[in-house]
N, C-alpha and C positions, 0 to 999 in steps of 0.2 A: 058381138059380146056386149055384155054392160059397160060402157063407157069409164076404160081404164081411170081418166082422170075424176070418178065419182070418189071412189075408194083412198085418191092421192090425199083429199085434206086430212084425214086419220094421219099419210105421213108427216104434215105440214106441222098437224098440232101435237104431235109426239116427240118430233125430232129433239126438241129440248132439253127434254126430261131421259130420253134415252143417248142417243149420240154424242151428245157436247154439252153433258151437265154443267160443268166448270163454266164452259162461253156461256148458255144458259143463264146461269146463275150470275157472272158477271154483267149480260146485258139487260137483266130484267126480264128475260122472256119465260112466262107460265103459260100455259094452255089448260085446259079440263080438253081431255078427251071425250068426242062424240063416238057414241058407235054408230056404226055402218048403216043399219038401216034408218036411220036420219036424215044421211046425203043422198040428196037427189039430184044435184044440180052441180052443173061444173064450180070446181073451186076458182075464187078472185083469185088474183096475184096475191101470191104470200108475203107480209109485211118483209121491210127490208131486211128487220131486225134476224132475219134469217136465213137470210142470203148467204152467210158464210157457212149457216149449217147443211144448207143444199149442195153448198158445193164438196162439202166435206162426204153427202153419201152417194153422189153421182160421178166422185172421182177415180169411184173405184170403178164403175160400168164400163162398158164397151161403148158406148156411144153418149159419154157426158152429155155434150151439147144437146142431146134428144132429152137424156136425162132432164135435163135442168127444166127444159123447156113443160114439160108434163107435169112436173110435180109444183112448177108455178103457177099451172096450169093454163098452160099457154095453148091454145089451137094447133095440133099439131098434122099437116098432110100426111099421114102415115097409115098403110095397110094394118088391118087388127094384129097382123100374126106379126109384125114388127112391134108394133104399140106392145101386145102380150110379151114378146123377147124382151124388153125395155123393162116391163114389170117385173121378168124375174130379176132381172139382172139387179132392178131396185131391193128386190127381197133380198137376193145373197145380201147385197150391201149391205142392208140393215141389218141383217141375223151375224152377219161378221162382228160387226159394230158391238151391237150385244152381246156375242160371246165374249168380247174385249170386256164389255161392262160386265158380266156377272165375274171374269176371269179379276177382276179385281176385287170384286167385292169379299172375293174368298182369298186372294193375296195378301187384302188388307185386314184381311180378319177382322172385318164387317158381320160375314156368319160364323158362327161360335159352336154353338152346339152341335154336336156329332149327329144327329137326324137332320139336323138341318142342314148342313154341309154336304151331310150326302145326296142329299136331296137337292141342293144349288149345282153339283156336281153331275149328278145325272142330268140335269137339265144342258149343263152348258153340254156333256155327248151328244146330246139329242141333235141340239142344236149343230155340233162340227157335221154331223150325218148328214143333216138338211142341208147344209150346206153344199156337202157333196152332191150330194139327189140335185137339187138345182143348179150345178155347172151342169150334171150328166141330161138335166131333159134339155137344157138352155142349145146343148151339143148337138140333142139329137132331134132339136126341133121341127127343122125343114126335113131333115131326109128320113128320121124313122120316130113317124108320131106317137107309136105303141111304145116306145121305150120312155118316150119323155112322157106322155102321161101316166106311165109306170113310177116314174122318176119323183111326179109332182104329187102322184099320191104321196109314197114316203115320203116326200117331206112335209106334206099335213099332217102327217101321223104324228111325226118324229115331232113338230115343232108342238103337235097336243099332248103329247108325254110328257115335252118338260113342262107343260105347265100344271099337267097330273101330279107331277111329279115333286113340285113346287107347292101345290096345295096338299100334299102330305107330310110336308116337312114344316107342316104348323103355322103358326103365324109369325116365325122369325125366320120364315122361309121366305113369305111372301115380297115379293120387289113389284112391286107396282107399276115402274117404266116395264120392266120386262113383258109383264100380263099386257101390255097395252102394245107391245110389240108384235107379241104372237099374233092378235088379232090383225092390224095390218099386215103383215107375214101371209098370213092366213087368208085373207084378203084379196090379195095380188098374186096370189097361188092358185085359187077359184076363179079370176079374170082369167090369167090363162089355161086353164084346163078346159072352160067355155069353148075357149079358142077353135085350142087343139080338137074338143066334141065336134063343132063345127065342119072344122079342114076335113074330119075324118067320115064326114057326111057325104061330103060333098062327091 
């Protein structure tokens, strides 16, 4: 597969602005997101100023320490179809993280208007879905690859609804960390689908 840790700097320079806006905001840290086809090349080690934010979305994985190690972009001995298990388990985290962030943003009555609310609302569904989908392929990875690639489809789908779904809820719909989530989501969901094509080759 494409070398999981291409796709990590999208997580490095997003974390920010999606995960831990507050610590964000309190230690100075901004990014402009690059898209994907930009990165070619392993990512450096991620500034320190982020370190707390790495550990905040690889605390939730199965395997932190592997966590940590990839998305600093560290060298890691690791078989693809482990490295791809690592990548989803980085999505659930992330797409968790953000359903916390839009599930505020309508707590705080941040979105207002009735199209637009619904429309912030169907997205965070989409999102709980995906969610599910990626424990259920993460589950069924080693032993039944036809259901996790079934699994990782839904949750590409599910995770491009909300954003469908979000661009028609006008432009007091739109959240800007969010849209930059999906794409890394998005992202580390096609590394391992690779994968899994691969294994199923073989």
């Amino acid at each position: 597969m494409a070398r999981l840790a291409c796709c990590l700097v999208l997580i490095s320079l997003c974390l920010c602005v999606v995960l831990e806006p507050a610590l964000a905001a309190k230690k100075g840290g901004h990014h402009k997101v690059k898209s994907a086809k930009h990165i070619a090349h392993f990512p450096s080690p991620v500034p320190t100023v982020e370190h707390a934010l790495i550990q905040q979305l690889c605390q939730d994985t199965r395997r932190p320490k592997l966590c940590r190690k990839i998305v600093r972009g560290k060298d890691v001995n690791v078989s693809p179809v482990v490295e791809a298990k690592v990548g989803i388990d980085i999505a659930t985290s992330m797409a968790s993280r953000v359903g916390a962030y839009i599930s505020n943003q309508l707590k705080t009555n941040r979105v207002k208007a009735l199209l637009t609310r619904g429309s912030v609302e169907v997205c965070k569904l989409n999102y709980d879905n995906a969610i599910a989908d990626l424990n259920l392929s993460y589950n069924n990875f080693d032993n039944n690859p036809k259901v996790a690639v079934e699994s990782l489809n839904r949750a590409v789908i599910k995770v491009g609804l909300c954003r469908k779904s979000l661009n028609l809820g006008g432009k007091h719909a739109e959240i800007p960390p969010v849209h930059e989530a999906n794409k890394v989501i998005q992202t580390l969901i096609h590394a391992a689908q690779s994968v899994l094509t691969k294994e199923q080759e073989h």
